[in-house]
TORKOL-4160 file (C-alpha; in steps of 0.2 Angstrom, whole numbers, padded with zeros to 4 digits, m for minus):
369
<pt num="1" X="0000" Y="0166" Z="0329"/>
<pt num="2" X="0007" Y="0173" Z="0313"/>
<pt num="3" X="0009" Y="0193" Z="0311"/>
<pt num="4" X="0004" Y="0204" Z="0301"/>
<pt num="5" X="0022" Y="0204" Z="0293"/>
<pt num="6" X="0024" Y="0186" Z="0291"/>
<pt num="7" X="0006" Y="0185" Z="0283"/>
<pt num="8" X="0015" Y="0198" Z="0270"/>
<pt num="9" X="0030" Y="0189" Z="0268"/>
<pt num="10" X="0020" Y="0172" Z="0264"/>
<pt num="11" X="0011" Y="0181" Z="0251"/>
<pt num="12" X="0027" Y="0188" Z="0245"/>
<pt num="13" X="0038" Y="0174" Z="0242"/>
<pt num="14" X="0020" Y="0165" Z="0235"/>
<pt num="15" X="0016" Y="0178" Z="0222"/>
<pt num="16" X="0034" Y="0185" Z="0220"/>
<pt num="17" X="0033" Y="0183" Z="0201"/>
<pt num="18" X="0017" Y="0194" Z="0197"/>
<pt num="19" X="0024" Y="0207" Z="0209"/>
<pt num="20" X="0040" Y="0208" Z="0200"/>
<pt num="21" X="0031" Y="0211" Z="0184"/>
<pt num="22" X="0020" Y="0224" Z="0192"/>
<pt num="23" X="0034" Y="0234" Z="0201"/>
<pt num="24" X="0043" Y="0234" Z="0183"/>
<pt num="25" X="0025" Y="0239" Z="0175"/>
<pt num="26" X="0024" Y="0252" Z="0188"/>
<pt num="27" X="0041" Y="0259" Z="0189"/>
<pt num="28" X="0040" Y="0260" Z="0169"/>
<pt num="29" X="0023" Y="0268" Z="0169"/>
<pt num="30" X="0032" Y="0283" Z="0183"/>
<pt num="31" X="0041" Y="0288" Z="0167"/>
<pt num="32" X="0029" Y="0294" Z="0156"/>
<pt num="33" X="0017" Y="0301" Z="0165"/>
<pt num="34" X="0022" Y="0317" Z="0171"/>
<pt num="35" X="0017" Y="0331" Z="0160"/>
<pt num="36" X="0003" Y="0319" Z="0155"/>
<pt num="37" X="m0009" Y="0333" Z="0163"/>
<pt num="38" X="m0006" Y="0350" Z="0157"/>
<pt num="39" X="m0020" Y="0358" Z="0168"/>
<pt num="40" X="m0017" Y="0349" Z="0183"/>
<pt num="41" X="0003" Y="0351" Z="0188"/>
<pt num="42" X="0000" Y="0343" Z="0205"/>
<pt num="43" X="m0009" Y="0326" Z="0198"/>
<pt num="44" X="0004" Y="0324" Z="0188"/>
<pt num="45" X="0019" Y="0325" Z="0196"/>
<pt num="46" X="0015" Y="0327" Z="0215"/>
<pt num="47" X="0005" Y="0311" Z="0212"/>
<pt num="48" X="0016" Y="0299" Z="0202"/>
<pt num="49" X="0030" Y="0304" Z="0212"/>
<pt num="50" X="0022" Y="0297" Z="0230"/>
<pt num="51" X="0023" Y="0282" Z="0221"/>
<pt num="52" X="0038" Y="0280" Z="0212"/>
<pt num="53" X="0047" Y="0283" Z="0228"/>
<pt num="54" X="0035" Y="0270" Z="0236"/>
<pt num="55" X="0037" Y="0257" Z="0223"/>
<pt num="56" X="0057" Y="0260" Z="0224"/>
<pt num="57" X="0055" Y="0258" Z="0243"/>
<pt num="58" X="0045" Y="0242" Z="0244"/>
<pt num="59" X="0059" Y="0235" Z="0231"/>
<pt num="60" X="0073" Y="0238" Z="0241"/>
<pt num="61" X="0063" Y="0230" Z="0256"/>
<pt num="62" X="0056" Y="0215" Z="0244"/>
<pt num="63" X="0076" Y="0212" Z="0237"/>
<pt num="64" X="0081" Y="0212" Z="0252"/>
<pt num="65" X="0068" Y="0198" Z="0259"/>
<pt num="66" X="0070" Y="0186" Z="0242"/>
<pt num="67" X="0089" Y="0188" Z="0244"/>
<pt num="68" X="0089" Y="0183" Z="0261"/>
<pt num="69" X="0077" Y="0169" Z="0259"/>
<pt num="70" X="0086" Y="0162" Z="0242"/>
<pt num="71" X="0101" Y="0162" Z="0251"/>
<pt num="72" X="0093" Y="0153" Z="0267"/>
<pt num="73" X="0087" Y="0139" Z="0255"/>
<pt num="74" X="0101" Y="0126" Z="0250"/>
<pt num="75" X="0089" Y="0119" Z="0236"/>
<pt num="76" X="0091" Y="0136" Z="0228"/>
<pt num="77" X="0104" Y="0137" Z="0212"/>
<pt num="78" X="0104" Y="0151" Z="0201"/>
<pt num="79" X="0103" Y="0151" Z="0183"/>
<pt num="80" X="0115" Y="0164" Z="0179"/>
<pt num="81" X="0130" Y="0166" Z="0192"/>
<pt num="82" X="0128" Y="0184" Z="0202"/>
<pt num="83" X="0140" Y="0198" Z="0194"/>
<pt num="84" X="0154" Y="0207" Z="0201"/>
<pt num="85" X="0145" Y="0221" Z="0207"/>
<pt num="86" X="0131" Y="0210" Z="0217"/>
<pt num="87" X="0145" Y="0198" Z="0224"/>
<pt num="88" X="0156" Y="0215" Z="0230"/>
<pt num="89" X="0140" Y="0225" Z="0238"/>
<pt num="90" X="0132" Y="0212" Z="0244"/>
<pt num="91" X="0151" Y="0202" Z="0254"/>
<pt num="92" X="0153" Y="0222" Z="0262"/>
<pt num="93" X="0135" Y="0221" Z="0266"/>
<pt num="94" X="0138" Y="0204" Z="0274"/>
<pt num="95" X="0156" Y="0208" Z="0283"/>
<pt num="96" X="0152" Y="0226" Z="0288"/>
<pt num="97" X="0136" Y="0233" Z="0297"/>
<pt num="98" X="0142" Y="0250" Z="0296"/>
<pt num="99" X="0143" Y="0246" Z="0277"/>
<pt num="100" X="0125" Y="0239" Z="0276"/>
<pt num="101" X="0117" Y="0255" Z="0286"/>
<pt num="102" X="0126" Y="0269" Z="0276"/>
<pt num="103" X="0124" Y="0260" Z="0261"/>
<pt num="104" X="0104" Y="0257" Z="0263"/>
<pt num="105" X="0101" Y="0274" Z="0270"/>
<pt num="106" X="0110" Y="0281" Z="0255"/>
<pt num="107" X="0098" Y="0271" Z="0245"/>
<pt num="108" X="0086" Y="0275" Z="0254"/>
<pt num="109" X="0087" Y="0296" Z="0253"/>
<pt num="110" X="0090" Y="0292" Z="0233"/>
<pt num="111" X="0072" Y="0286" Z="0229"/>
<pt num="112" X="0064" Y="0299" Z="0242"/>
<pt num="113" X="0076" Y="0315" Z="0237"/>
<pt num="114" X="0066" Y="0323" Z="0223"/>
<pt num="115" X="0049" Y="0317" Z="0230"/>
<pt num="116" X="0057" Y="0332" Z="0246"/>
<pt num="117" X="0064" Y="0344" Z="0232"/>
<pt num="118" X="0043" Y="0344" Z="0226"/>
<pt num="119" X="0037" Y="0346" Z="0242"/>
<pt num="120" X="0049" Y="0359" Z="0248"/>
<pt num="121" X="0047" Y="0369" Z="0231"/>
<pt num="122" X="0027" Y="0368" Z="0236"/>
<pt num="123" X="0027" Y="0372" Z="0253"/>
<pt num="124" X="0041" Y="0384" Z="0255"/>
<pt num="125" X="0051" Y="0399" Z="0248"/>
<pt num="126" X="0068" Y="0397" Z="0234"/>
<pt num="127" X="0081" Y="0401" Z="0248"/>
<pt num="128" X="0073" Y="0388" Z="0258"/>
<pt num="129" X="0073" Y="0374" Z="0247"/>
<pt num="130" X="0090" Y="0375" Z="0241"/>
<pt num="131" X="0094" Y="0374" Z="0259"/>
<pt num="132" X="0085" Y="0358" Z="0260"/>
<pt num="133" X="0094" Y="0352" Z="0248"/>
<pt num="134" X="0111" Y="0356" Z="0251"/>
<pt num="135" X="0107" Y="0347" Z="0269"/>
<pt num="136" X="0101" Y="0331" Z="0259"/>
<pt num="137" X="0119" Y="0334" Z="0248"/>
<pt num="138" X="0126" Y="0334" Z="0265"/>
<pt num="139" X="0118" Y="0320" Z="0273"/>
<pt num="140" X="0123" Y="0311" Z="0255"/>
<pt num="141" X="0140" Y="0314" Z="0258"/>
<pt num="142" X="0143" Y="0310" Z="0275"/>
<pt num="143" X="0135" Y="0292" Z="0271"/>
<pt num="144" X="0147" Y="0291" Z="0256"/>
<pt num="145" X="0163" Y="0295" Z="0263"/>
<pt num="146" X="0155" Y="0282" Z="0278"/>
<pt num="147" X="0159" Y="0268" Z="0265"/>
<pt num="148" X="0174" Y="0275" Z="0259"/>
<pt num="149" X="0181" Y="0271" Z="0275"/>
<pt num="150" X="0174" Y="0258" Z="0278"/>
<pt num="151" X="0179" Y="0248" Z="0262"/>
<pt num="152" X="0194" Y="0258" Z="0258"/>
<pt num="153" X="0189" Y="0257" Z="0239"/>
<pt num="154" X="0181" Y="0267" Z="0227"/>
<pt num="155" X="0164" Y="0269" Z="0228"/>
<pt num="156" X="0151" Y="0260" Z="0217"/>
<pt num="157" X="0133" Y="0265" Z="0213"/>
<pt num="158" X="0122" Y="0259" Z="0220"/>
<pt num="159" X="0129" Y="0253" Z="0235"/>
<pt num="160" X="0118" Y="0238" Z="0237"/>
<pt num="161" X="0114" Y="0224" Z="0226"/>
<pt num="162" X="0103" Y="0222" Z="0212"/>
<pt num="163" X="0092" Y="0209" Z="0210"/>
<pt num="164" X="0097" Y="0196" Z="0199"/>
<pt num="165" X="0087" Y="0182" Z="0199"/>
<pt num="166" X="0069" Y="0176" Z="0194"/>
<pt num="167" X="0058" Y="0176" Z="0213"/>
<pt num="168" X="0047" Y="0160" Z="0204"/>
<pt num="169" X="0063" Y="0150" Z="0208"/>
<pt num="170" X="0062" Y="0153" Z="0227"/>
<pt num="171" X="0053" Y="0136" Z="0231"/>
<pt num="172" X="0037" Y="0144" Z="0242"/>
<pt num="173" X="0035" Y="0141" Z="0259"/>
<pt num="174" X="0019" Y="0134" Z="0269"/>
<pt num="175" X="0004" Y="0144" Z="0274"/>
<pt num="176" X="0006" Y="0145" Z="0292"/>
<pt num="177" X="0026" Y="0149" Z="0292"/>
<pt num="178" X="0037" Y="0164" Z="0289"/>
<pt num="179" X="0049" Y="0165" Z="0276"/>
<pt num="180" X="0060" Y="0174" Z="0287"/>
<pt num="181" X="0059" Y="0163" Z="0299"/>
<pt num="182" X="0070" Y="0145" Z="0300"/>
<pt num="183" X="0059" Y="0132" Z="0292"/>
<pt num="184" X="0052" Y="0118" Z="0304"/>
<pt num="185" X="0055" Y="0099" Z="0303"/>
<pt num="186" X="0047" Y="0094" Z="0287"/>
<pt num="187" X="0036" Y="0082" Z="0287"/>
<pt num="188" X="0042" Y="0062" Z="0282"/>
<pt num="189" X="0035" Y="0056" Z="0264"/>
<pt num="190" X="0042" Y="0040" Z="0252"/>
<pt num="191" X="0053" Y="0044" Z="0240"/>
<pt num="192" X="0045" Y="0041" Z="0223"/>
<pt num="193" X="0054" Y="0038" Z="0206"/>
<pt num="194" X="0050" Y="0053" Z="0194"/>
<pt num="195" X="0038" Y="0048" Z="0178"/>
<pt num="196" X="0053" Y="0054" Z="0166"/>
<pt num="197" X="0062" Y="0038" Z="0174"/>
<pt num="198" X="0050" Y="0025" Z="0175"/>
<pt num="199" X="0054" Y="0020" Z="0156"/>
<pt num="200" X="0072" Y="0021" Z="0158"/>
<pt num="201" X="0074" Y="0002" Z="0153"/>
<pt num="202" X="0072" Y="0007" Z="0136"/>
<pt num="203" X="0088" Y="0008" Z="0125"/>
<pt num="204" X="0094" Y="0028" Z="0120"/>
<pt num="205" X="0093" Y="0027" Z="0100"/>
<pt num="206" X="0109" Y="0028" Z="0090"/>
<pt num="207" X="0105" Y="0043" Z="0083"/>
<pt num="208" X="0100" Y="0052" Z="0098"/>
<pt num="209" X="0107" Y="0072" Z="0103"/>
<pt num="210" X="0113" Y="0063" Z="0119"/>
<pt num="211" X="0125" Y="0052" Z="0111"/>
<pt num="212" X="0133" Y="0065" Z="0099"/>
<pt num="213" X="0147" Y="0078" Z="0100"/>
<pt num="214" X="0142" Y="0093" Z="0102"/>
<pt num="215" X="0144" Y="0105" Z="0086"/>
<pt num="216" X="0158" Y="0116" Z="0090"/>
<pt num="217" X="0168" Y="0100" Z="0093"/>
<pt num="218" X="0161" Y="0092" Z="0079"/>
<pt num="219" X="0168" Y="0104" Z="0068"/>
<pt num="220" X="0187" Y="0109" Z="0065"/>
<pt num="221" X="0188" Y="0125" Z="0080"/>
<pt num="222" X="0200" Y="0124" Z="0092"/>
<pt num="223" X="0195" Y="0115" Z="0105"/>
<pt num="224" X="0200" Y="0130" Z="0116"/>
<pt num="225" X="0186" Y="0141" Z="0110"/>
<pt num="226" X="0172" Y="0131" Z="0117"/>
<pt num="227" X="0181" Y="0129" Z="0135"/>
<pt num="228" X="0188" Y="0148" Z="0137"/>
<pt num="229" X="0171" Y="0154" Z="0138"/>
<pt num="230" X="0166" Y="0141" Z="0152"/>
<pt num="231" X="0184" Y="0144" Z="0161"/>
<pt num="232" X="0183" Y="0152" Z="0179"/>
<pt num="233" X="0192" Y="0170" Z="0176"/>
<pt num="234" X="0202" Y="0174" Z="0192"/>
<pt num="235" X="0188" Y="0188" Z="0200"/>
<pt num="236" X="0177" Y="0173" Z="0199"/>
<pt num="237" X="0186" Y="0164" Z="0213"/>
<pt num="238" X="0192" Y="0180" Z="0223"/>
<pt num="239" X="0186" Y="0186" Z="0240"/>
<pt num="240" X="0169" Y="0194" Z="0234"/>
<pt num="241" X="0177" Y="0211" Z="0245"/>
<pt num="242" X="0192" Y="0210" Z="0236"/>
<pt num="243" X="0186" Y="0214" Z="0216"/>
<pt num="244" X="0194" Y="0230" Z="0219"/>
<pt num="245" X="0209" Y="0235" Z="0223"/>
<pt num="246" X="0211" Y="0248" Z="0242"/>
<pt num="247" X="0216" Y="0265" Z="0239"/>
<pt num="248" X="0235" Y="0266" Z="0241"/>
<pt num="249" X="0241" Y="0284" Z="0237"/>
<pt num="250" X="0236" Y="0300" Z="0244"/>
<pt num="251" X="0232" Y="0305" Z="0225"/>
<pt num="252" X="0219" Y="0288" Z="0225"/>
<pt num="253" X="0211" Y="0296" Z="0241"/>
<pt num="254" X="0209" Y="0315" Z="0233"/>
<pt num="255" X="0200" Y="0309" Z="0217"/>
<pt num="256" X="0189" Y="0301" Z="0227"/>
<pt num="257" X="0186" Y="0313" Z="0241"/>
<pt num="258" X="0185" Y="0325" Z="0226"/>
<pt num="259" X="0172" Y="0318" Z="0217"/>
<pt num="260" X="0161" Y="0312" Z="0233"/>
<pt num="261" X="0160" Y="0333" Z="0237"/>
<pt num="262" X="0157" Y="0337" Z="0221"/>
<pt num="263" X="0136" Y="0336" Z="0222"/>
<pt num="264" X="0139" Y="0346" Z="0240"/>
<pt num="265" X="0149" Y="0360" Z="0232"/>
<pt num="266" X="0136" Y="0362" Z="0218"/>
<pt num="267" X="0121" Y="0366" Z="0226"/>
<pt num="268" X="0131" Y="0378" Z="0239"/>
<pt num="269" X="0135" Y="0386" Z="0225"/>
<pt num="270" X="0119" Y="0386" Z="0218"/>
<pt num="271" X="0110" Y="0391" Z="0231"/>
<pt num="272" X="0115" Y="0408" Z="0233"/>
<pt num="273" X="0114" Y="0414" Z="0213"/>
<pt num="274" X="0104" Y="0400" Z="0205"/>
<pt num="275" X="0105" Y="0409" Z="0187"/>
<pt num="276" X="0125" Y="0410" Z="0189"/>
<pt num="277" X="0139" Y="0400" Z="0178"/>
<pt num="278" X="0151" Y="0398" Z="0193"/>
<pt num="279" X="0142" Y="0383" Z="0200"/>
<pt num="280" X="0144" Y="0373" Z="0183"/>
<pt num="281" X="0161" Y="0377" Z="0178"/>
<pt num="282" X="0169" Y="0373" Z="0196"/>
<pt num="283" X="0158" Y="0359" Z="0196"/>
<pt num="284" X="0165" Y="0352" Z="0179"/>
<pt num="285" X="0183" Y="0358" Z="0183"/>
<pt num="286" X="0181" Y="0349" Z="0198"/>
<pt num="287" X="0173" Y="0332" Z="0190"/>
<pt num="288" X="0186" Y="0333" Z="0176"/>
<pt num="289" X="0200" Y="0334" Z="0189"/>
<pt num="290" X="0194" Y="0321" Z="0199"/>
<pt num="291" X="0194" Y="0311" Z="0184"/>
<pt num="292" X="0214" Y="0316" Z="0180"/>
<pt num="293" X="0219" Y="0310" Z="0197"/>
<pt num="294" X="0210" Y="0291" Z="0198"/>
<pt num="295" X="0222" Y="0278" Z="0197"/>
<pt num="296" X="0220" Y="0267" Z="0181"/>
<pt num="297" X="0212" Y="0250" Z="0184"/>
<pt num="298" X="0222" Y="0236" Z="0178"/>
<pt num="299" X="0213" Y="0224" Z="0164"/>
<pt num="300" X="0209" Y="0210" Z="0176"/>
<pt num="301" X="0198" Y="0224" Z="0186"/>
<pt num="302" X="0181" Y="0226" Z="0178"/>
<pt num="303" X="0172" Y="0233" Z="0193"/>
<pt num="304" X="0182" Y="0248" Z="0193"/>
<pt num="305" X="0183" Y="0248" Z="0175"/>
<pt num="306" X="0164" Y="0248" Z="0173"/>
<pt num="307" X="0162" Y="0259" Z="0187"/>
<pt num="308" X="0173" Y="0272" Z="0181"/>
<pt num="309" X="0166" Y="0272" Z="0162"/>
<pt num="310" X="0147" Y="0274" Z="0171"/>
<pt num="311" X="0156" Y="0290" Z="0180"/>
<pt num="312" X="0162" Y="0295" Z="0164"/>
<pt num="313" X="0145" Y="0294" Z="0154"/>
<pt num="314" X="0138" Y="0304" Z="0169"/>
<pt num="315" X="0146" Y="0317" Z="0163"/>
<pt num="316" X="0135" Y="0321" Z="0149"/>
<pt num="317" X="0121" Y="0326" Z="0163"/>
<pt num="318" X="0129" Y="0343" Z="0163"/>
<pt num="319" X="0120" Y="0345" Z="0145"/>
<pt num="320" X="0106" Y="0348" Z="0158"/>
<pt num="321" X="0112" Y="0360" Z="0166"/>
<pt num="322" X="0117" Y="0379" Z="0171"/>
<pt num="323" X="0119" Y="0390" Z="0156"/>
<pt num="324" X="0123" Y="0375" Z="0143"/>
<pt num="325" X="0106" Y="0370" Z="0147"/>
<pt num="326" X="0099" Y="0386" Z="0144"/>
<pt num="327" X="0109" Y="0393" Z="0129"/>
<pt num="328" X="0112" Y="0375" Z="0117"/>
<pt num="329" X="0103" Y="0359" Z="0125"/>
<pt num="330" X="0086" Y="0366" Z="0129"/>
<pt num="331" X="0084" Y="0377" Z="0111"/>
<pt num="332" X="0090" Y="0360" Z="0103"/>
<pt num="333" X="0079" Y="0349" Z="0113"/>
<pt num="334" X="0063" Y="0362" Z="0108"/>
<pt num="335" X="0067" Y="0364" Z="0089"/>
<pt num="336" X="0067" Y="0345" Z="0088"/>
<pt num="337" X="0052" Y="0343" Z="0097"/>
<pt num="338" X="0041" Y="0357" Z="0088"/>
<pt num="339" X="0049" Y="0349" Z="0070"/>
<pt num="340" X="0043" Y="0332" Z="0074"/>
<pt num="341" X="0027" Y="0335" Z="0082"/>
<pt num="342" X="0016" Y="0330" Z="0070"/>
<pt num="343" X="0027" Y="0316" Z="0062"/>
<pt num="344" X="0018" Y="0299" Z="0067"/>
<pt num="345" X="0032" Y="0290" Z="0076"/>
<pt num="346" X="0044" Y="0306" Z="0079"/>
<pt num="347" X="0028" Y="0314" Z="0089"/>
<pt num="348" X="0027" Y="0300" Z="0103"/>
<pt num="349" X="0046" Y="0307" Z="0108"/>
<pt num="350" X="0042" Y="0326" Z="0104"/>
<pt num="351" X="0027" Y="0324" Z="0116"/>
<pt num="352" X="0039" Y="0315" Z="0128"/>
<pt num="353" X="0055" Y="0329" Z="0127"/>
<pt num="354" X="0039" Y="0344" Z="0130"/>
<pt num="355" X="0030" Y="0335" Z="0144"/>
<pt num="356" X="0051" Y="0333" Z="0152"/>
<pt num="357" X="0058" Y="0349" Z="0148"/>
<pt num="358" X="0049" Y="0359" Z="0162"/>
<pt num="359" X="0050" Y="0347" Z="0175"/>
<pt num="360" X="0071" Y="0348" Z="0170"/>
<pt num="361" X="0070" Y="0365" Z="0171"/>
<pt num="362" X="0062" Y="0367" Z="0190"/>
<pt num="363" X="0070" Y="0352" Z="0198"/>
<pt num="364" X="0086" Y="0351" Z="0203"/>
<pt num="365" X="0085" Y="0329" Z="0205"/>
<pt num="366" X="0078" Y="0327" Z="0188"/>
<pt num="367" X="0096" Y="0328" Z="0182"/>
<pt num="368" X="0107" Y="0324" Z="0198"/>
<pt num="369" X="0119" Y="0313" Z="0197"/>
């Protein structure tokens, strides 16, 4: 007799497209709704919250499900070959279990962590929630530096694989089966010729698309511009745990280290003088030195490249923070808000920087990187 599980899983794989478009509905909907009630801080926050970090949960359980079952399937091709970043998560994920585990619970702490800092801010004192969350920093850290020896390579966020292809592909599974499950002898039925090849007698016209060059070779391009783009580069044809290089030198290891602590040694700084600069500057001094002592990915690396240039971009979150915060982002941020209020396209964004600001002020996850 089927669970209750494989019932769900049934249901899943059958109606996989409409809840992909309502977890992106949802999950886009999370955004803008907080400060959305002036008068009632707790519905707007302490209730959207429960289910963002809801909705980001049962995604990571349903990616992880679909992926299994497209993979399961030999009938399954996807449209778009996966990207570096799926193919390098998802082989450590397959060679390592440790890898898998740290990398899931890491995941798994992200989508929960401000959803704790709220409840922690509600429930008990300031000294009491910093401690809270320099223990999930902790716990963070620990799981990160679990990868890093485990792979030996720099770490990538997020450490598990995104979904990448559309769930209506997965061809459904019957009724009475489980997805999960290994599919049973199918059942013998006659071949029939499709109804797009019954007429196939019939003679392809002279002038048909079929029969003529395509236009880039119909025209006087190199031939080599419409086959580069369709050419195999050599991380296509790599071992999917080898799109980066291993750490070699001890100055490789102390970037990495360095920039795994970093969250860990802001909020123990932060924690005992929340008002004070010290937290951002050694933070920043430390982010920036971090940065000086990473190797330099070679071309043929795009993982690392693109990896490195997200780290970089996360650098502007310190706009959001500390005394910057206070003294130019936030006085910027409320000028421009309070000048466009009333303009009729400007005011969407106006109403959208006022409802944010507070909720950057009082959380420290809002801006976390």
């Amino acid at each position: 007799m089927p669970s209750a599980l494989e019932h769900y899983e049934n249901f899943l794989l059958n109606n996989a497209s409409t809840i992909s478009t309502l977890e992106s509905s949802l999950r886009s909907l999370t955004w803008f709704l907080p400060g959305r009630f002036r008068d009632a801080e707790l519905a707007s926050e302490a209730s959207m919250r429960p289910v963002s970090a809801a909705l980001n949960l049962m995604s990571l359980y349903h990616d992880t499900l679909l992926s299994r079952i497209a993979r399961a399937d030999p009938k399954f091709r996807p449209l778009l070959p996966p990207s570096p970043h799926s193919r390098y998560t998802r082989g450590w994920a397959d060679k390592s279990a440790r890898y898998k585990w740290a990398a899931r619970a890491l995941e798994v702490i992200r989508f929960v962590e401000l959803l704790i800092e709220m409840g922690l801010r509600r429930k008990v004192s300031r000294k009491t929630k910093w401690r809270g969350i320099v223990l999930l920093e902790f716990i963070k850290a620990i799981l990160r530096l679990i990868i890093l020896k485990t792979t030996r390579r720099p770490l990538l966020t997020p450490s598990l694989p995104e979904r990448e292809f559309d769930p209506t592909n997965i061809e459904p599974q019957s009724a009475g089966s489980s997805p999960t499950l290994a599919p049973s002898s199918h059942p013998d039925s006659p071949l029939m010729t499709p109804e797009h090849l019954k007429n196939n007698h019939i003679a392809l016209e002279s002038s048909s698309s079929f029969l003529n060059k395509p236009a880039v070779l119909a025209s006087d391009a190199p031939v080599e511009e419409y086959l580069l783009p369709k050419a195999l580069s050599t991380s296509s044809v790599k071992n999917p745990t080898a799109l980066m290089r291993e750490l070699s030198s001890p100055t490789d290891w102390m970037a990495e280290i360095i920039y795994i602590l970093r969250p860990l040694i802001y909020v123990s700084i932060i924690s005992r003088n929340p008002k004070s600069t010290n937290p951002l500057i050694v933070t920043l001094s430390l982010e920036l030195f971090a940065r000086y002592l990473r190797r330099v990915p070679p071309t043929s690396s795009a993982l690392e490249r693109s990896e490195y240039a997200r780290r970089d971009r996360d650098i502007l979150w310190y706009l959001l923070r500390g005394s910057v915060w206070q003294s130019y982002t936030r006085p910027k941020l409320e000028a421009f808000a309070a000048k466009t209020a009333r303009t009729p396209v400007l005011g969407l964004l106006s109403a959208f920087i006022q409802d944010w600001i507070p909720l950057i002020e009082d959380y420290y996850y809002y801006t976390a990187t």
